[in-house]
C-alpha positions as CSV (number, residue, x, y, z in Angstrom):
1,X,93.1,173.1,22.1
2,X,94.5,173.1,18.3
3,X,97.0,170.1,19.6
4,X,98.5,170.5,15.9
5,X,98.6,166.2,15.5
6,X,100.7,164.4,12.4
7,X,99.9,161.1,11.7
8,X,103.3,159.6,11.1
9,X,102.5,157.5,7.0
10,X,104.9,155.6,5.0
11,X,105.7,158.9,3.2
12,X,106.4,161.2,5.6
13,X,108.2,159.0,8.1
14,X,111.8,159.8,7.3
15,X,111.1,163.7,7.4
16,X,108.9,164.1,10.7
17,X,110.6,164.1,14.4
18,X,109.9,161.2,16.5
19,X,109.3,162.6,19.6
20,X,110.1,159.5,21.7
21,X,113.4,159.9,20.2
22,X,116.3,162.5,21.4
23,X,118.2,162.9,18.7
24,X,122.5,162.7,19.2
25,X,124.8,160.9,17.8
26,X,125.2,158.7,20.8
27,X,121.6,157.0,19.8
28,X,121.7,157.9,16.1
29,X,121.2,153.8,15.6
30,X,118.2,153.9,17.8
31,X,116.5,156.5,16.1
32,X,117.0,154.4,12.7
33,X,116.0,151.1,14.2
34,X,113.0,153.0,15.4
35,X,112.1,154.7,12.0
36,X,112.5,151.3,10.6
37,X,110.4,149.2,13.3
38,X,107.6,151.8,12.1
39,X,108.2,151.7,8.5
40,X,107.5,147.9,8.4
41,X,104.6,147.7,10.5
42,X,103.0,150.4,8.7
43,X,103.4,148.5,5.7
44,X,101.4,145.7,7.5
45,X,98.2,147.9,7.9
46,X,98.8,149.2,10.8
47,X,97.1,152.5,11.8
48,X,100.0,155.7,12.2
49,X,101.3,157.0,15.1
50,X,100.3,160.9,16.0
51,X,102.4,163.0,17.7
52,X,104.2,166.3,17.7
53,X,107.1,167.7,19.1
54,X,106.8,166.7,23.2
55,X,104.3,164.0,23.1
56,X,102.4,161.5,21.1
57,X,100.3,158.0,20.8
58,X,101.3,154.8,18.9
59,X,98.2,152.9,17.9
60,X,97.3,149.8,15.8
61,X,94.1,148.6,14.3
62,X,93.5,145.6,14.4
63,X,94.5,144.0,17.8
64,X,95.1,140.5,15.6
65,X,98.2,142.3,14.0
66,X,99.9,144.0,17.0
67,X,102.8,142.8,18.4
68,X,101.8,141.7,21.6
69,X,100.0,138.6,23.3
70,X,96.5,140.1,23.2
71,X,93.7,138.3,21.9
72,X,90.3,140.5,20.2
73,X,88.5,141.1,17.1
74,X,88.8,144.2,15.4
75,X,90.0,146.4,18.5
76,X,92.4,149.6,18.5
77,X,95.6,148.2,20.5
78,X,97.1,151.2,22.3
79,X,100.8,150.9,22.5
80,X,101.7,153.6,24.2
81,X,101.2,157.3,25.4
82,X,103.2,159.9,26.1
83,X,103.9,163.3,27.2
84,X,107.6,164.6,27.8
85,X,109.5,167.9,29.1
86,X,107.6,171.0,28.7
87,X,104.7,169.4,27.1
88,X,103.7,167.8,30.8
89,X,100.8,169.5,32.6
90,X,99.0,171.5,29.1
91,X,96.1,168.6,28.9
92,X,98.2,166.9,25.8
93,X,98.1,163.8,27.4
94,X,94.3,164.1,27.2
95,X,93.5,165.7,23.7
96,X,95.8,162.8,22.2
97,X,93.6,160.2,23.9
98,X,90.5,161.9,22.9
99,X,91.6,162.2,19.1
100,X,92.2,158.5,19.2
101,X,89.2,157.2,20.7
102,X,87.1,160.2,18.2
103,X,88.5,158.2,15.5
104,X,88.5,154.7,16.6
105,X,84.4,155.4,17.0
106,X,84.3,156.7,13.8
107,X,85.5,153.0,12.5
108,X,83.7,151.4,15.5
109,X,86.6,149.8,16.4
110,X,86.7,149.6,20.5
111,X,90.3,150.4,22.2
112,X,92.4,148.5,24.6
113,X,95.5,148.9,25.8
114,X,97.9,147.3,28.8
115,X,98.2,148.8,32.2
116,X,99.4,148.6,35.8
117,X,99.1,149.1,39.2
118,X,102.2,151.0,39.7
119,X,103.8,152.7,36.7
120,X,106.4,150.3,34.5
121,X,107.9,150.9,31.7
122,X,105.5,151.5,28.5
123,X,102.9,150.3,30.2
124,X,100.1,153.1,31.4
125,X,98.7,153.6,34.8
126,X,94.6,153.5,35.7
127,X,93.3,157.5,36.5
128,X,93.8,158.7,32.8
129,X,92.4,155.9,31.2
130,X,89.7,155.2,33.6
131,X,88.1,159.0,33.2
132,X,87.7,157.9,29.3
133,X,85.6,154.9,30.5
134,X,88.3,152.3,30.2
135,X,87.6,148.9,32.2
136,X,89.7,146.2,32.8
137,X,88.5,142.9,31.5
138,X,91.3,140.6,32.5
139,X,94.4,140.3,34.5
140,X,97.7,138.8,34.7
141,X,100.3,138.1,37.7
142,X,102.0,141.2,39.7
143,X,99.5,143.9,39.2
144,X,99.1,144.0,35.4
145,X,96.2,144.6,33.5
146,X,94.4,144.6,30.2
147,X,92.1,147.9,29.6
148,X,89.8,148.4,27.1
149,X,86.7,150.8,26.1
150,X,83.9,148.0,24.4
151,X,81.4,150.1,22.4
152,X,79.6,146.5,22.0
153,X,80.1,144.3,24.5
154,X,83.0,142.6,23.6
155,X,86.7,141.8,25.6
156,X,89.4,141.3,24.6
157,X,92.1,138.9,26.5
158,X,95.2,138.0,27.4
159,X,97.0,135.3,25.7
160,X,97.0,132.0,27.7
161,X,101.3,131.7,28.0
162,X,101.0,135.5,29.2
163,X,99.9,134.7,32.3
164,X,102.4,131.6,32.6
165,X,105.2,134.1,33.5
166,X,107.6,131.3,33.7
167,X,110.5,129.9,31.1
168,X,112.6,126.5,31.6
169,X,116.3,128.6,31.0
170,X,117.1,129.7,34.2
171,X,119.5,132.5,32.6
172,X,119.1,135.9,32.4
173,X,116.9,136.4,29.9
174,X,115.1,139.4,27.8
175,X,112.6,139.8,25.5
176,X,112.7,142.8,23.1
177,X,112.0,144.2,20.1
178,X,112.6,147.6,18.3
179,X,109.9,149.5,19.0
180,X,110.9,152.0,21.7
181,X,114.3,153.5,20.5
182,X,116.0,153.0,24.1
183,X,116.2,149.4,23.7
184,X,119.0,149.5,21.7
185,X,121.2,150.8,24.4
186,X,119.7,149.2,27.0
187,X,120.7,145.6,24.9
188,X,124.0,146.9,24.8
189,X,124.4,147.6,28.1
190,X,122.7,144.4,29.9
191,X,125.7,142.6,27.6
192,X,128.5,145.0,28.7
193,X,127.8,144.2,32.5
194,X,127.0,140.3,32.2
195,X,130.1,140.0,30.2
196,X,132.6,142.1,32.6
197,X,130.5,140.1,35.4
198,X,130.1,136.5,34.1
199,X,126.6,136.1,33.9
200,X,125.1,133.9,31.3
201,X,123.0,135.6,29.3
202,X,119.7,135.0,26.8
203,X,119.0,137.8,24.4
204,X,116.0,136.7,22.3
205,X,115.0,139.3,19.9
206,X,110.8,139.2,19.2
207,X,111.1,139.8,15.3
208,X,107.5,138.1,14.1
209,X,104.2,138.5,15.1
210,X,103.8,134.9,16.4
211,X,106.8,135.5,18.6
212,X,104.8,138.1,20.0
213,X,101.8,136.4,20.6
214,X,103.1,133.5,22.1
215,X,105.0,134.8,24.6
216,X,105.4,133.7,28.4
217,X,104.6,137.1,29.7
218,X,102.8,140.9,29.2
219,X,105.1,142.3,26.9
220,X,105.3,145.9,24.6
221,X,108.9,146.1,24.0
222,X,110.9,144.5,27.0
223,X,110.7,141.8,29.5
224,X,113.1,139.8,31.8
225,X,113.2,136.9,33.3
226,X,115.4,135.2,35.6
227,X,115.9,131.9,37.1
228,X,112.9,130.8,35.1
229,X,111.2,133.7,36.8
230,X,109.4,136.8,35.3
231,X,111.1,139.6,36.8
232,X,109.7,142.8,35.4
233,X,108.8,144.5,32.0
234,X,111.8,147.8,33.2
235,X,114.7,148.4,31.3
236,X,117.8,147.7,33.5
237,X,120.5,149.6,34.6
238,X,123.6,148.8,36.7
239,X,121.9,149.3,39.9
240,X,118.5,147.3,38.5
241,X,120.8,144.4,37.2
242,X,122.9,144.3,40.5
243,X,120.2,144.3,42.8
244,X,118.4,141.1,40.6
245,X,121.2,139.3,40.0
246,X,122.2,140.0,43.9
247,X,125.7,140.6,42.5
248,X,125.9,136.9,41.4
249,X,128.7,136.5,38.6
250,X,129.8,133.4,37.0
251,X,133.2,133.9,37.1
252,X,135.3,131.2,38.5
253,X,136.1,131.7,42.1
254,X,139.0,134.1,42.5
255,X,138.9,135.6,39.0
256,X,141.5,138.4,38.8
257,X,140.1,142.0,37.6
258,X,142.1,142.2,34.8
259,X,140.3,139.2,33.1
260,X,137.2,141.2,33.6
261,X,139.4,143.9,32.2
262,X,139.8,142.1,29.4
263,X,136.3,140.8,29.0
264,X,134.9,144.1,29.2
265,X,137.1,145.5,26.8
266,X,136.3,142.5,24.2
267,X,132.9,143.6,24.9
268,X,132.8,146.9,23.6
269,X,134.5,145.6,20.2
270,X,132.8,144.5,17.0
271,X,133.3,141.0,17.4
272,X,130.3,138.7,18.9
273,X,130.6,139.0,22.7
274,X,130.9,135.6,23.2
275,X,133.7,134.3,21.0
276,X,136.0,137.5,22.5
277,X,135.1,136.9,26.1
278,X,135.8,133.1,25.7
279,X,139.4,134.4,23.6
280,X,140.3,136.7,27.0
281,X,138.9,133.3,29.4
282,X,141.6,131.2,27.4
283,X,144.6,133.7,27.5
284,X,144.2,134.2,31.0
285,X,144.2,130.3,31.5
286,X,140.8,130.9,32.8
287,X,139.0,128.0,30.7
């Protein structure tokens, strides 16, 4: 199969599709926070992403300077694989696995990469990886996994707070980072429905590789935890966040819907979320 890969380099970035990326204006930002994401990692060594049109990989060499709380020496960290839309079902999803693992044995650099049980977001399930001769070599909580091809005997591991899985703020909480261009929206929309709702909310962006490596969980873009809990690495929705918050809000009892009117309103606006919902709280004599 003549598969046709382009490894994504600092100088053709801006001019090659991103095929994780649907391109409209709605998610215009997205596309330019992922572009950028990319930009500055490969400006810290890390090895291009191949793709085309449809499908692609995302991997980094070495494992010490991916953004994630994996511990090796001198692995390939796969980030992530995919295949989309018409692409599905044409053996892309093998050929771009093979022309990563041809070349990390040309620089003897084994591969590893996160999995799971049952399929979560960015994270890859066993059958694929296992016909390549993938293993796993360690585990954390709630059926995830660490896979990896050792061409000498060697593991890698996860980090010791990844398996911890708890936090002390018993908010909502995420973890995320630019990587995957749905984040964006999904940020904006996890702060449109706590705010209309009145759920406190803990956004903490993972902008450093330390951040990343010390995390509390498995993480590749996105995690959330709640009541202290680890709740899952999916992006959320209305109907995910209702059913995990078990349509808890922290509105004062008897809140009239036009205060969340109002607080909805304020947070679609350009203003910080916060100050504005607090403004429409006040002028409804709610606090």
């Amino acid at each position: 199969m003549d598969a046709g890969f382009i490894n994504l380099t600092p100088e053709n970035l801006d001019g090659e599709h991103l095929c994780c990326i649907i391109r409209s204006k709605k998610r215009i930002r997205a596309w330019k926070r992922k572009r950028q994401w990319l930009a500055d990692r490969l400006k810290e060594g890390h090895f291009p992403q191949a793709e085309r049109k449809g499908y692609g990989i995302h991997r980094i060499r070495p494992l010490e300077t991916a953004w994630t709380p994996v511990l090796g020496d001198s692995y390939y960290y796969i980030y992530c694989l995919w295949v989309c839309g018409e692409s599905k079902g044409k053996g892309y999803g093998r050929a771009l696995m093979e022309y990563c693992l041809a070349d990390a044995r040309a620089k003897e650099s084994p591969a590893c990469m996160l999995g799971a049980e049952k399929q979560r977001h960015g994270f890859q399930t066993r059958p694929l990886q296992k016909k390549f001769g993938f293993q796993t070599v360690d585990t954390a909580p709630n059926g995830y996994e660490l896979l990896a091809l050792s061409f000498d005997g060697t593991r890698p591991r996860f980090a010791p707070h990844a398996k911890k899985q708890q936090i002390e703020n018993k908010e909502l909480t995420v973890f995320y980072n630019m990587q995957c261009p749905y984040i964006l929206q999904r940020v904006e929309r996890v702060e449109r429905y706590c705010g209309a709702n009145g759920v406190p909310l803990s956004l903490v962006r993972v902008d450093t590789l330390q951040k990343a490596k010390e995390l509390p969980c498995v993480f590749n873009n996105w995690a959330v935890f709640y009541k202290g809990k680890f709740e899952t690495v999916n992006l959320l929705d209305d109907a995910a966040l209702q059913r995990l918050l078990k349509n808890e809000t922290g509105y004062p009892k008897g809140c009239p819907a036009f205060v969340r009117k109002k607080l909805e309103q304020a947070l679609r606006s350009k203003d910080r979320a916060g100050v504005m919902a607090e403004a429409c709280f006040k002028a409804a004599g709610w606090c």
